[in-house]
MIDOSE-1310 file (N, C-alpha, C; in nm, 2 decimals, decimal comma, always signed):
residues 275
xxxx	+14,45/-22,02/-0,37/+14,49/-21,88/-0,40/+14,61/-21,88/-0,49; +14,65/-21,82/-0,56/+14,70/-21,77/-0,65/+14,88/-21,77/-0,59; +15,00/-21,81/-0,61/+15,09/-21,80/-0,57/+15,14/-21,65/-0,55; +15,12/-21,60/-0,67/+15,22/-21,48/-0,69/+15,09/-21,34/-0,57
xxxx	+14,96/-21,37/-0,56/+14,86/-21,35/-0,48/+14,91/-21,35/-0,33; +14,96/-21,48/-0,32/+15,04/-21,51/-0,16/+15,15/-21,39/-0,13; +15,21/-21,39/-0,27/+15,37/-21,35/-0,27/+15,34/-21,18/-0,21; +15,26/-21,15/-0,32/+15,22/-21,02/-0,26/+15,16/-20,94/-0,16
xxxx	+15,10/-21,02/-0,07/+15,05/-21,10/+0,05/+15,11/-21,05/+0,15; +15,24/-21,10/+0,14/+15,33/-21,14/+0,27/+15,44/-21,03/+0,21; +15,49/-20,99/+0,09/+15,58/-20,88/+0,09/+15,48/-20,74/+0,16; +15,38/-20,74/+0,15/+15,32/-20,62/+0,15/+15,33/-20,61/+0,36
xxxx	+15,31/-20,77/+0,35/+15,27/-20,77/+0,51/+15,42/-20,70/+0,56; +15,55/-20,76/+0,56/+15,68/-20,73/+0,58/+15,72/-20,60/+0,54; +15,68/-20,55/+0,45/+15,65/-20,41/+0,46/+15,63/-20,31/+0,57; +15,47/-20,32/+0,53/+15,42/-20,28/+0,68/+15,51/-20,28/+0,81
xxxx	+15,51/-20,41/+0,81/+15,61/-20,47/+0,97/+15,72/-20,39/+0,99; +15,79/-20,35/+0,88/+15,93/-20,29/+0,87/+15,91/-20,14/+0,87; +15,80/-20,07/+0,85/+15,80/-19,95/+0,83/+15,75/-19,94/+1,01; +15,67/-20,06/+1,07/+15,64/-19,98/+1,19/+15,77/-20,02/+1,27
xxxx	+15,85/-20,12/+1,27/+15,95/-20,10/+1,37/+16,00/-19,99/+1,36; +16,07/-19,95/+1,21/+16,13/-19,80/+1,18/+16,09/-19,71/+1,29; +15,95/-19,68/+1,28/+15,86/-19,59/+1,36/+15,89/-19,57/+1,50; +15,89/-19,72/+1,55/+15,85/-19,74/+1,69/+16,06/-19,70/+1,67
xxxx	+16,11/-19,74/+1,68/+16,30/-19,71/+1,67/+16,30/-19,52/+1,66; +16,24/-19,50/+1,59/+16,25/-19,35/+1,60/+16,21/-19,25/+1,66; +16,09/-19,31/+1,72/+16,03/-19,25/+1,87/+16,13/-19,29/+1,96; +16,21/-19,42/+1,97/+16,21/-19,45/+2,08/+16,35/-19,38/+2,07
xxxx	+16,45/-19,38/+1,98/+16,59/-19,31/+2,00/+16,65/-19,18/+1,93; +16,56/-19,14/+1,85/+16,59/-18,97/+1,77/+16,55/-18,92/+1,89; +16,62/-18,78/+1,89/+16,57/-18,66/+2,02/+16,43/-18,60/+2,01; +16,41/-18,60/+2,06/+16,27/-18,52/+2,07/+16,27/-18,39/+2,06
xxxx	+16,31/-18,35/+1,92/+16,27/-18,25/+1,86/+16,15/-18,15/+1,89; +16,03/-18,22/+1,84/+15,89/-18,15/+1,88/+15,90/-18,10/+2,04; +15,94/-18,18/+2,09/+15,93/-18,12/+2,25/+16,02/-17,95/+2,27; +16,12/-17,97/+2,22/+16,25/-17,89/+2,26/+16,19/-17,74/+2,16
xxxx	+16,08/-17,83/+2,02/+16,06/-17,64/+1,96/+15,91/-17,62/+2,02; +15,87/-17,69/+2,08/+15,72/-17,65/+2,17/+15,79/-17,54/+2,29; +15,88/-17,61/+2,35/+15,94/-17,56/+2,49/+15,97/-17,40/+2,44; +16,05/-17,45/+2,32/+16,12/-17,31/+2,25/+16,00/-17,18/+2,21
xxxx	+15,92/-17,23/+2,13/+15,79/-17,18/+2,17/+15,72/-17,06/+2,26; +15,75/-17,12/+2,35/+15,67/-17,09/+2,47/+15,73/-17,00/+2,52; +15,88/-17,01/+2,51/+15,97/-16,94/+2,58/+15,98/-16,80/+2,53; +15,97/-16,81/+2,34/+15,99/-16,71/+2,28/+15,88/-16,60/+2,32
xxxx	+15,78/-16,63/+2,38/+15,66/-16,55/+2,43/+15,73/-16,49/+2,53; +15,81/-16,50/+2,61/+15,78/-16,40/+2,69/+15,94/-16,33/+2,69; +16,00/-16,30/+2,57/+16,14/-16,21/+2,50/+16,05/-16,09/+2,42; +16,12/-16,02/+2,48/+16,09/-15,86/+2,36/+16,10/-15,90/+2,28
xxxx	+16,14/-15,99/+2,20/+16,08/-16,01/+2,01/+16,18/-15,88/+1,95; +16,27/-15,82/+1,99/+16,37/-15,69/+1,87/+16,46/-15,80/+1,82; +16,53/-15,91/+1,84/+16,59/-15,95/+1,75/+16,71/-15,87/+1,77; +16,74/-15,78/+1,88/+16,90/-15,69/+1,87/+17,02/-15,75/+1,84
xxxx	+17,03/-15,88/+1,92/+17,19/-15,97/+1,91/+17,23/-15,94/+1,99; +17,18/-15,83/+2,07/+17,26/-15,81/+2,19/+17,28/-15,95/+2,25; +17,27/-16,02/+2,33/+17,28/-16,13/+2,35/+17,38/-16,24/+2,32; +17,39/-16,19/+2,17/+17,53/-16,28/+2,09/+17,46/-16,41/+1,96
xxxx	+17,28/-16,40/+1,99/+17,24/-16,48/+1,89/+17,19/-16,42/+1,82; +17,13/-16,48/+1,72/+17,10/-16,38/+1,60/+16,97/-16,34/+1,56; +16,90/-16,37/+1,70/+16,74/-16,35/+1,74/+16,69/-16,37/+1,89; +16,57/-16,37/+1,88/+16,51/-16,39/+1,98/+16,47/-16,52/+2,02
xxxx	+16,42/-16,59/+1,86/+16,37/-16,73/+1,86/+16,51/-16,82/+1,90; +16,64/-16,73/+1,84/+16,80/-16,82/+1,84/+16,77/-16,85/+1,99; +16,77/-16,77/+2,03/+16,81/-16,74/+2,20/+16,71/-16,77/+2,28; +16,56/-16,83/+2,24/+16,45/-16,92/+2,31/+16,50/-17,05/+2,28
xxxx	+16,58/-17,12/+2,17/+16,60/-17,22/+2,17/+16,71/-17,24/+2,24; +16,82/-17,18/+2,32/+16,94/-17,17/+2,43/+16,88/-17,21/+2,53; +16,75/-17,10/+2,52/+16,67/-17,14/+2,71/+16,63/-17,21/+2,67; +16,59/-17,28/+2,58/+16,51/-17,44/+2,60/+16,59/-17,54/+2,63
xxxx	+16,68/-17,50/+2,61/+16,84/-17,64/+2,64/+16,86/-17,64/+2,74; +16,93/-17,47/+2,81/+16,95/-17,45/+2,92/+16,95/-17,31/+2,97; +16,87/-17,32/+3,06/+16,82/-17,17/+3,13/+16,90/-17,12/+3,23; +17,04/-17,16/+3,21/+17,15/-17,11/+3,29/+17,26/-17,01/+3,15
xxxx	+17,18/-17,02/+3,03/+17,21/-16,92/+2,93/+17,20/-16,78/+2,98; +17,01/-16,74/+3,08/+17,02/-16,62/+3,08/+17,14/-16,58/+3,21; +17,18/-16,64/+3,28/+17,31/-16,61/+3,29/+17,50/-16,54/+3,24; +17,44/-16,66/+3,20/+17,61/-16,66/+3,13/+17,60/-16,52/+3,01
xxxx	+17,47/-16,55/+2,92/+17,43/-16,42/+2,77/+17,32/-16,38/+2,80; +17,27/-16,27/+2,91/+17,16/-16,24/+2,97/+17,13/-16,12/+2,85; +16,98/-16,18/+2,84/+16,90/-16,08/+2,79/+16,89/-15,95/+2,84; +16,93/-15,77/+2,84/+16,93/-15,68/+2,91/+16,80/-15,60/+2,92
xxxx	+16,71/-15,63/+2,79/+16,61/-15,57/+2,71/+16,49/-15,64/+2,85; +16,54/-15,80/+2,88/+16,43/-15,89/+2,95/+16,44/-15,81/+3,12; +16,57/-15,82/+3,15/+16,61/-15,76/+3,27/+16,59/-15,67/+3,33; +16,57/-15,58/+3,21/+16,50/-15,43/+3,25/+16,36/-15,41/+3,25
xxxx	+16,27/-15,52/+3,26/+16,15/-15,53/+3,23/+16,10/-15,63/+3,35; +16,07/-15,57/+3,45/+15,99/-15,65/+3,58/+15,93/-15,73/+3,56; +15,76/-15,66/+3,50/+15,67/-15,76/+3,48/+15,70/-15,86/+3,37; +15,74/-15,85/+3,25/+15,82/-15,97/+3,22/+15,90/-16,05/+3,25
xxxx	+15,97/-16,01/+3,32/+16,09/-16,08/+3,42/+16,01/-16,16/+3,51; +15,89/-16,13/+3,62/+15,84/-16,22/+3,63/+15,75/-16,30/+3,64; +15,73/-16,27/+3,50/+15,63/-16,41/+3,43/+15,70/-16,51/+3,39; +15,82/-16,47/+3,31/+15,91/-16,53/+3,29/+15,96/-16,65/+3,39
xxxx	+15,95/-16,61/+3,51/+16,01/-16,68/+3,64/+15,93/-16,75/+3,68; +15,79/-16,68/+3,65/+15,71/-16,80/+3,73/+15,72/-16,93/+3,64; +15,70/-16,88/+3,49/+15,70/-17,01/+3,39/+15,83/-17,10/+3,40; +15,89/-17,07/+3,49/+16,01/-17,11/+3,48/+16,00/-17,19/+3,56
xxxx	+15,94/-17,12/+3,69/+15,96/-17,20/+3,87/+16,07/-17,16/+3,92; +16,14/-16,99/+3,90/+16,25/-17,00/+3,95/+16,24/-16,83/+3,94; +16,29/-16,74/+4,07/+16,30/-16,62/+4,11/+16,37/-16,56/+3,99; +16,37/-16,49/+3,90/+16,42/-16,43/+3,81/+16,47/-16,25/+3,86
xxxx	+16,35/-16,21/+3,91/+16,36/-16,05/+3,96/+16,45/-15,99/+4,05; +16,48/-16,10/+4,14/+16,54/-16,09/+4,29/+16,72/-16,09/+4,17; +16,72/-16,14/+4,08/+16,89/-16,20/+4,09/+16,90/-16,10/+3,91; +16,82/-16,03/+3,86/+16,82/-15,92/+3,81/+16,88/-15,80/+3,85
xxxx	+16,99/-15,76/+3,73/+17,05/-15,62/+3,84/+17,07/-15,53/+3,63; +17,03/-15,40/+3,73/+16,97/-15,31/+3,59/+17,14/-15,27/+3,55; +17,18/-15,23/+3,43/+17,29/-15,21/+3,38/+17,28/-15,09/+3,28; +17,43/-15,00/+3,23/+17,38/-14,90/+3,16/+17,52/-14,90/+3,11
xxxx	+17,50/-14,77/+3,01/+17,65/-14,78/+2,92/+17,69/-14,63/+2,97; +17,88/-14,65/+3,02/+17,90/-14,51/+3,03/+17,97/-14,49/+2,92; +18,02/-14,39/+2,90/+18,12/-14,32/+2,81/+18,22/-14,23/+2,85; +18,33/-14,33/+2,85/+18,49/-14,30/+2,90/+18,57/-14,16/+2,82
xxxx	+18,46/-14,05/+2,81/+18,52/-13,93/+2,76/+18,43/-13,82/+2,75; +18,50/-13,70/+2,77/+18,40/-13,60/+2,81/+18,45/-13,46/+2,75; +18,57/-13,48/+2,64/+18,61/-13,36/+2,67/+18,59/-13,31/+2,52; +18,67/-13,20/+2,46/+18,69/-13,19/+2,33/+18,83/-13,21/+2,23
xxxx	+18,80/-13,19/+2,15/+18,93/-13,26/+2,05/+18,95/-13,17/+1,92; +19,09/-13,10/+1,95/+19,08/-13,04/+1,79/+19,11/-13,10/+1,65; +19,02/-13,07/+1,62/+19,02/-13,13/+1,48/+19,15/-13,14/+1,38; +19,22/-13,21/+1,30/+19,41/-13,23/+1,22/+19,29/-13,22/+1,09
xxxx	+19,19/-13,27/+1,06/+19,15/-13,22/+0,90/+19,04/-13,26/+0,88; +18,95/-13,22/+0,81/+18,81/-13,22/+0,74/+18,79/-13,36/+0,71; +18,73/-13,47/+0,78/+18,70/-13,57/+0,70/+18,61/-13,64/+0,57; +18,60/-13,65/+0,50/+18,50/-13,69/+0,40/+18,47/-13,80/+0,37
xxxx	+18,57/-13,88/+0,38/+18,52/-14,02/+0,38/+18,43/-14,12/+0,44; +18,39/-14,29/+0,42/+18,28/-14,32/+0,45/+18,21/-14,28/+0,60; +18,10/-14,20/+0,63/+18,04/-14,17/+0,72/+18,04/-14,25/+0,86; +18,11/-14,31/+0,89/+18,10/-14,44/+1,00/+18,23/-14,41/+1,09
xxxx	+18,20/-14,45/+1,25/+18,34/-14,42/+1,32/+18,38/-14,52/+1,30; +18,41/-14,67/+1,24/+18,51/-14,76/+1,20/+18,56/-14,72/+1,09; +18,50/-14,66/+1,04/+18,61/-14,62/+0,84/+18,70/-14,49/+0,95; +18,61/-14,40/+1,01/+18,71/-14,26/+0,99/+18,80/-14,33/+1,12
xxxx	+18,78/-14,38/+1,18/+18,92/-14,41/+1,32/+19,03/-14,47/+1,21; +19,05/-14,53/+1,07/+19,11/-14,61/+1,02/+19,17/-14,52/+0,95; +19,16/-14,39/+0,93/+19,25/-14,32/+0,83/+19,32/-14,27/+0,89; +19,48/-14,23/+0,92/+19,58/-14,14/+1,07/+19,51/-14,19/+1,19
xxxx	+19,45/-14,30/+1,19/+19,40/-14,30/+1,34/+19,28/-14,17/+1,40; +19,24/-14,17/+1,31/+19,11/-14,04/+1,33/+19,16/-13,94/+1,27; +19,05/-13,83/+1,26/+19,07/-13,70/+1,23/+19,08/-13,59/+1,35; +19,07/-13,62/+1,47/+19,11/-13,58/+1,62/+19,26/-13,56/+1,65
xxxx	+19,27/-13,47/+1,71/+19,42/-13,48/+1,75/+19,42/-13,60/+1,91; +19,35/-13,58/+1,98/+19,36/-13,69/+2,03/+19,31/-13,85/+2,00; +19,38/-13,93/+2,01/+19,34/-14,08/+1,95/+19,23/-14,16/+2,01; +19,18/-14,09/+2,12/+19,07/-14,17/+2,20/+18,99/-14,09/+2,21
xxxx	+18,94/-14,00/+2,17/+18,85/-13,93/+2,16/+18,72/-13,97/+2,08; +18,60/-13,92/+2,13/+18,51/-13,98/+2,01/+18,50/-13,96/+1,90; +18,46/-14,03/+1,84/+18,52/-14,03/+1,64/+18,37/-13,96/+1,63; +18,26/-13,98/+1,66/+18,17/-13,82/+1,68/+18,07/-13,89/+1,56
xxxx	+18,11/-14,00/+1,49/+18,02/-13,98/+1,37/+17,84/-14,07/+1,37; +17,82/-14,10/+1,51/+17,72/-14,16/+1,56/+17,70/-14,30/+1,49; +17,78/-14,41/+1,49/+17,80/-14,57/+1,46/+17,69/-14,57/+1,60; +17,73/-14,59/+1,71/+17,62/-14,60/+1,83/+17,46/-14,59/+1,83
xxxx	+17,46/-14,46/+1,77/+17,31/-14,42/+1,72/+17,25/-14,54/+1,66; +17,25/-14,60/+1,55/+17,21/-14,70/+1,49/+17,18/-14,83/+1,55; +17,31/-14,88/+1,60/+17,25/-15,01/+1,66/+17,18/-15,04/+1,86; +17,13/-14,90/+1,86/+17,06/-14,85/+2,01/+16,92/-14,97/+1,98
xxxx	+16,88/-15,01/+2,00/+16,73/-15,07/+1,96/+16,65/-15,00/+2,10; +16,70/-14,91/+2,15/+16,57/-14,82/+2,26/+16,56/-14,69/+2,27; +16,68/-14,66/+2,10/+16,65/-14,49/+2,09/+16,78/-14,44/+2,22; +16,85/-14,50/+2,30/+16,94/-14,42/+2,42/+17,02/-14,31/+2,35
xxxx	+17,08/-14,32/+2,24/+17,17/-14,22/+2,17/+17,09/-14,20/+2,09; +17,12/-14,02/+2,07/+17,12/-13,93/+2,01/+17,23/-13,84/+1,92; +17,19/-13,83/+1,77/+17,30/-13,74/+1,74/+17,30/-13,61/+1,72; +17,39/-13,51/+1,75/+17,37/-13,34/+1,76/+17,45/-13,34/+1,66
xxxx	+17,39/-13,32/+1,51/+17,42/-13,27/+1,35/+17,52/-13,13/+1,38; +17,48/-13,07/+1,45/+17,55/-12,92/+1,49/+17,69/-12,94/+1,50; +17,69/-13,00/+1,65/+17,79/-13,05/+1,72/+17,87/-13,18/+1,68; +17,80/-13,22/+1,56/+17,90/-13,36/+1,53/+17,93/-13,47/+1,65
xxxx	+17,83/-13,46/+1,70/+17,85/-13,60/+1,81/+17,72/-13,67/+1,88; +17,75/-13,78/+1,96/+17,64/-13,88/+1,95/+17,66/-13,82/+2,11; +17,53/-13,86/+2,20/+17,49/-13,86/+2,34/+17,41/-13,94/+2,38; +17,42/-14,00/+2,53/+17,40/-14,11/+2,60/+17,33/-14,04/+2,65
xxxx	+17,17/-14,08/+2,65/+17,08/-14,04/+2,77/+17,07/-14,19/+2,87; +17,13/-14,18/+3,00/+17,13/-14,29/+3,11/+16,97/-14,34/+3,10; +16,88/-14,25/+3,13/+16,78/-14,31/+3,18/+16,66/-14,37/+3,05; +16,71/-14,40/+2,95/+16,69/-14,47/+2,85/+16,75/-14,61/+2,86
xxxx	+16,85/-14,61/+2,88/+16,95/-14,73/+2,84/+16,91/-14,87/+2,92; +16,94/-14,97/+2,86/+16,91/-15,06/+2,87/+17,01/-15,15/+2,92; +17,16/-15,12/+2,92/+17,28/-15,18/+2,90/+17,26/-15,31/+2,83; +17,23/-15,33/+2,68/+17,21/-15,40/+2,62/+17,39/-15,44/+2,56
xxxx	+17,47/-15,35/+2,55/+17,61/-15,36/+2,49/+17,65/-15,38/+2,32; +17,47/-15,36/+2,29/+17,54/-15,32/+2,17/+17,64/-15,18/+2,08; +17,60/-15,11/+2,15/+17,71/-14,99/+2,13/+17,86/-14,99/+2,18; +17,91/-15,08/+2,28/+18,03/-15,10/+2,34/+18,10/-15,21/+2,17
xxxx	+18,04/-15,29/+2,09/+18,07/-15,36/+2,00/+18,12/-15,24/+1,91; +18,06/-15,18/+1,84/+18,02/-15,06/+1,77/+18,13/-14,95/+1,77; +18,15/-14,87/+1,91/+18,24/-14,84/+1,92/+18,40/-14,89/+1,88; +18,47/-14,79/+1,78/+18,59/-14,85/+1,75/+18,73/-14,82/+1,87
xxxx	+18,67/-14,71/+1,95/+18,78/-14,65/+2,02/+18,74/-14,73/+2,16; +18,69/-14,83/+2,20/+18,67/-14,85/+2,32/+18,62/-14,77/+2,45; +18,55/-14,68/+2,40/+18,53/-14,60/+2,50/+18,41/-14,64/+2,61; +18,32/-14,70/+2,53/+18,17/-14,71/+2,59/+18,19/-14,83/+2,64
xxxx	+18,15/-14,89/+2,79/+18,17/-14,96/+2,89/+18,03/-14,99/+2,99; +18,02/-15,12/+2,96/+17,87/-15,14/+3,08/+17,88/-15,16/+3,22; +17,79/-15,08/+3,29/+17,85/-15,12/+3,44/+17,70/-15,09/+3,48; +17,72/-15,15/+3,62/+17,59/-15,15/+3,71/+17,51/-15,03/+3,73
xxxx	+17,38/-15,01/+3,70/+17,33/-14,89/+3,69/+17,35/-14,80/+3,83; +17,36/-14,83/+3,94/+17,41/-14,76/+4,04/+17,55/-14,77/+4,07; +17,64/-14,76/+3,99/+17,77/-14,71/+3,96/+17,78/-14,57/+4,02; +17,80/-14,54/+4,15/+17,85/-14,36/+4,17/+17,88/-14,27/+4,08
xxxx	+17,99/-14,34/+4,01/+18,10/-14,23/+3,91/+18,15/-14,33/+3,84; +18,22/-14,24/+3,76/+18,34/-14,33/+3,62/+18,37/-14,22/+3,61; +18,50/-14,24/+3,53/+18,63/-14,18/+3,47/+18,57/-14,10/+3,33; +18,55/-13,98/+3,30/+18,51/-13,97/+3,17/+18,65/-13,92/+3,07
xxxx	+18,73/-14,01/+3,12/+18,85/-14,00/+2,99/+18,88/-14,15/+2,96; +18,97/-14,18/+2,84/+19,02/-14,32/+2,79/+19,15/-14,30/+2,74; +19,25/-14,18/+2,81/+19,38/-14,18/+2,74/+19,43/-14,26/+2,83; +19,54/-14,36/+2,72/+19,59/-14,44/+2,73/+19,77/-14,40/+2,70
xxxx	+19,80/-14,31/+2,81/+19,95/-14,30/+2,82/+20,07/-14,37/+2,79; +20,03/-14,50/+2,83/+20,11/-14,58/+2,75/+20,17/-14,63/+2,63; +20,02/-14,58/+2,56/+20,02/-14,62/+2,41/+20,00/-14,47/+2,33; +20,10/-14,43/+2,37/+20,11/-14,29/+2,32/+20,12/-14,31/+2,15
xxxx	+20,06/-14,20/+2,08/+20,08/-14,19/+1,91/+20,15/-14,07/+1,89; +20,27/-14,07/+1,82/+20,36/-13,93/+1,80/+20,27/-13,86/+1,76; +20,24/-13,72/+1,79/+20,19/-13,65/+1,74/+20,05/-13,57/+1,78; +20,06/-13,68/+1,85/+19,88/-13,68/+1,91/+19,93/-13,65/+2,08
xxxx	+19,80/-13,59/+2,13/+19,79/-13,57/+2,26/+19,67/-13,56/+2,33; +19,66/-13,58/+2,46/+19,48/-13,56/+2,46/+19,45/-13,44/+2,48; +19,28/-13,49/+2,47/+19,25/-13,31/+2,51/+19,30/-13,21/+2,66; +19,22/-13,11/+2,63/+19,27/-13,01/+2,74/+19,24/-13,10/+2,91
xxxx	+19,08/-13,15/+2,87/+19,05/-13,21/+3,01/+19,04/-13,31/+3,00; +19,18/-13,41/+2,98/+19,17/-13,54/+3,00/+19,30/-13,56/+3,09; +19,27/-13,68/+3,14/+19,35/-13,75/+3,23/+19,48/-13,73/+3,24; +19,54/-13,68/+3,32/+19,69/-13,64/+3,37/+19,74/-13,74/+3,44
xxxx	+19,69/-13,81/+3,49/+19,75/-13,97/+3,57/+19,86/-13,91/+3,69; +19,75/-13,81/+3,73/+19,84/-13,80/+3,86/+19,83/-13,84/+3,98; +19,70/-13,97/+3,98/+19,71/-14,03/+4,07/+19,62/-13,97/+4,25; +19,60/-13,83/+4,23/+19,52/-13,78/+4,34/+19,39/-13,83/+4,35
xxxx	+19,33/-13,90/+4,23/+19,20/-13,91/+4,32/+19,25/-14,06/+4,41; +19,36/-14,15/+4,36/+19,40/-14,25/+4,44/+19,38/-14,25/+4,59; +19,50/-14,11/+4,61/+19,55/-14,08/+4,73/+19,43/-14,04/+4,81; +19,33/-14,01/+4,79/+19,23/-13,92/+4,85/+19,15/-14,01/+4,88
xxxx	+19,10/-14,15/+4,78/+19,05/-14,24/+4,89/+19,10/-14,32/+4,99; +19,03/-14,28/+5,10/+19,07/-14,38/+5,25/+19,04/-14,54/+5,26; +18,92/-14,53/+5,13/+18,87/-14,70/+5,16/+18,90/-14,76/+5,04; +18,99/-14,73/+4,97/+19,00/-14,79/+4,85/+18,91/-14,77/+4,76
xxxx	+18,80/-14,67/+4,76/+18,71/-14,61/+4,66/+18,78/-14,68/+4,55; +18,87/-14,61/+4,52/+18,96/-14,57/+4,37/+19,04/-14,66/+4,35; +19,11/-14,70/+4,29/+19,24/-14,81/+4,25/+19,27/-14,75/+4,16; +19,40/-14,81/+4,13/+19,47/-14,83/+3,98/+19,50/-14,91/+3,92
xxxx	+19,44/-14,90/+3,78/+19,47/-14,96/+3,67/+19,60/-15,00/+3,59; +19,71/-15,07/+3,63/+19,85/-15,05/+3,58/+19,85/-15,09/+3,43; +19,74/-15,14/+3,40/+19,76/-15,24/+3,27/+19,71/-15,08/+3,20; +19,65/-15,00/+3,19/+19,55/-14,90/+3,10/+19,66/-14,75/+3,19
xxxx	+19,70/-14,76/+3,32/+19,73/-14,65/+3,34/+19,63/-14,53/+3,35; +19,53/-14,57/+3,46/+19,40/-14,48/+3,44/+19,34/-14,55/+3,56; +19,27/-14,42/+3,61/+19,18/-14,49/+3,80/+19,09/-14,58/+3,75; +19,02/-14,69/+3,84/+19,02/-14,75/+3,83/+18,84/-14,76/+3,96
xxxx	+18,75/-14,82/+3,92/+18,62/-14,83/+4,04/+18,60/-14,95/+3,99; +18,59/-15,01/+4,14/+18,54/-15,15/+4,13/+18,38/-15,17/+4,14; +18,34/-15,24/+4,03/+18,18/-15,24/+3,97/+18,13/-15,32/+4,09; +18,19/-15,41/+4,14/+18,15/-15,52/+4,20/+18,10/-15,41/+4,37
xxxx	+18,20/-15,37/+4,40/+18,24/-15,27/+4,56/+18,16/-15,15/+4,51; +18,11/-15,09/+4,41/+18,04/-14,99/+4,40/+18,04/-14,85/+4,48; +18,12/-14,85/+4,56/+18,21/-14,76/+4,65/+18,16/-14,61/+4,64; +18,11/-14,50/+4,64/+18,14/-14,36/+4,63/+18,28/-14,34/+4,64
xxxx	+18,31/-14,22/+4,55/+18,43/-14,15/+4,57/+18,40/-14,02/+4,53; +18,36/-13,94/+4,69/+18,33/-13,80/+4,66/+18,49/-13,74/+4,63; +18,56/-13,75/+4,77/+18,72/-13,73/+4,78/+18,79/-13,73/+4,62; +18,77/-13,81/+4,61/+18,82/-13,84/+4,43/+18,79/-13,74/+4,33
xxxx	+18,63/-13,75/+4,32/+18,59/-13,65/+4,27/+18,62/-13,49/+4,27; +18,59/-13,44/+4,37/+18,66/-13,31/+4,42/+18,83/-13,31/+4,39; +18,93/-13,39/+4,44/+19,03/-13,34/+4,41/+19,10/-13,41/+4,28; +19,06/-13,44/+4,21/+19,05/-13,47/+4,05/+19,09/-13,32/+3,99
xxxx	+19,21/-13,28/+3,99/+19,29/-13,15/+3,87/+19,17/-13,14/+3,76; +19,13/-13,18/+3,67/+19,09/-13,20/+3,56/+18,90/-13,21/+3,55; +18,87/-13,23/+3,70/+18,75/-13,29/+3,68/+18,69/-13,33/+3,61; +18,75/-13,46/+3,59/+18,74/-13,57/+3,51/+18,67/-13,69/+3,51
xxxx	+18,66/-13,69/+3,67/+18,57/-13,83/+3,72/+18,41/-13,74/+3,76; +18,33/-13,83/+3,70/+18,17/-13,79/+3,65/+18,11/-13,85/+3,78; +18,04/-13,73/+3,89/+17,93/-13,84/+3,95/+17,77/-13,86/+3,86; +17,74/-14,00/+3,91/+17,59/-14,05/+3,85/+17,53/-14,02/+3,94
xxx	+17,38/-13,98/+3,90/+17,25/-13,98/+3,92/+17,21/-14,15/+3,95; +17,20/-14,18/+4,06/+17,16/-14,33/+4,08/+17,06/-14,35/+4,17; +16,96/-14,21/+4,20/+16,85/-14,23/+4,30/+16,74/-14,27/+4,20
């Protein structure tokens, strides 16, 4: 046979030989990718598919590939869209092998203000409550007041707010909500706050006494911090907030505070609808 015949022979064979150890080396120590987007896959089937971010990723599929790593994500960045949805919730669980429904707790967004605000001037500029809170600190005479321009509205992905064109302001219908927390981001004035959907009451004011702005004051029916609905509970319903200077319910203790309620000057503190 032919030398240079041989030569090509045996390079071709060494070849081969070299491209399958490569092979067998890459099965045996690259990650197993294909597994982790099959898993991911699978998982994405049973997510609402809106893509909100509520969550913190920047999808649905982002956040099937979290639970494919680790399914102590819906934990830590729980899906609220998934949570509020039983029968998904548990299919979800079974595909899992692990009680999902039982350790689900439904959540909703309040809004730490209820009152009115007179207007210091006509705003025109860009349509959004982060542009107008940035000019004097609003066009409100109070500084925590809603900036009214419905930023909220938009990033709702289940329709919960509504805007009243009339009345220049956005509204929270509860039994919509999903406590997804996109509108708590959104908000510039901090007002909107997620808590357990059987929350008794909250506070429907956000003045912040401490951080007074010359000039400004709150409205007629906000918070006087006089401390009675404190006094009035026997079981510690109520607390105080020294850091914010404003009552205070623990989400966790979920407490009633009728007492509170009733002798509240201002009637200020909101009971919920939680049957």
């Amino acid at each position: 046979m032919d030398p240079l015949t041989i030569l090509i022979i045996i390079f071709l064979t060494l070849v081969g030989l070299g491209c399958g150890i490569a092979i067998f080396l890459a099965n045996r120590f690259l990650p197993e990718e294909d597994k982790l987007l099959k898993r991911t896959e699978e998982i994405s089937k049973y997510l609402p598919g809106m893509n909100c971010g509520a969550c913190g990723m920047p999808g649905c599929f982002a956040y099937a590939g979290e639970l494919a790593k680790d399914v102590d994500t819906l934990n830590k960045y729980p899906c609220m869209t998934l949570m509020n949805d039983k029968e998904r919730l548990k299919s979800f669980g079974e595909y899992l092998g692990i009680d999902l429904v039982g350790s689900g707790q439904k959540k909703v967004a309040i809004v730490h203000c209820a009152g009115d605000s007179e207007t210091l001037y006509d705003y025109r500029g860009v349509g959004t409550c982060k542009a107008a809170s940035q000019l004097s600190s609003g066009h409100k005479k109070c500084p925590y007041w809603r900036v009214g321009l419905g930023g909220c509205v938009g990033v709702c992905p289940v329709g919960a707010v509504s805007y009243d064109r009339g009345k220049g302001d956005a509204y929270l219908e509860p039994n919509k909500c999903i406590g997804c927390g996109l509108c708590v981001k959104e908000c510039p004035r901090n007002l909107i706050e997620i808590v357990p959907a059987d929350m008794p009451q909250y506070l429907a004011c956000n003045y912040l006494s401490k951080k007074n702005i010359p000039g400004r004051e709150r409205c007629s029916i906000g918070c006087i911090h006089c401390r009675m609905c404190v006094r009035a509970s026997e079981h510690d319903e109520v607390s105080w907030d020294e850091k914010k200077d404003l009552p205070y319910f623990d989400p966790e203790k979920r407490l009633p505070a009728p007492a509170a309620i009733e002798k509240c000057p201002k009637k200020v503190i909101f009971k919920r609808d939680v049957s």
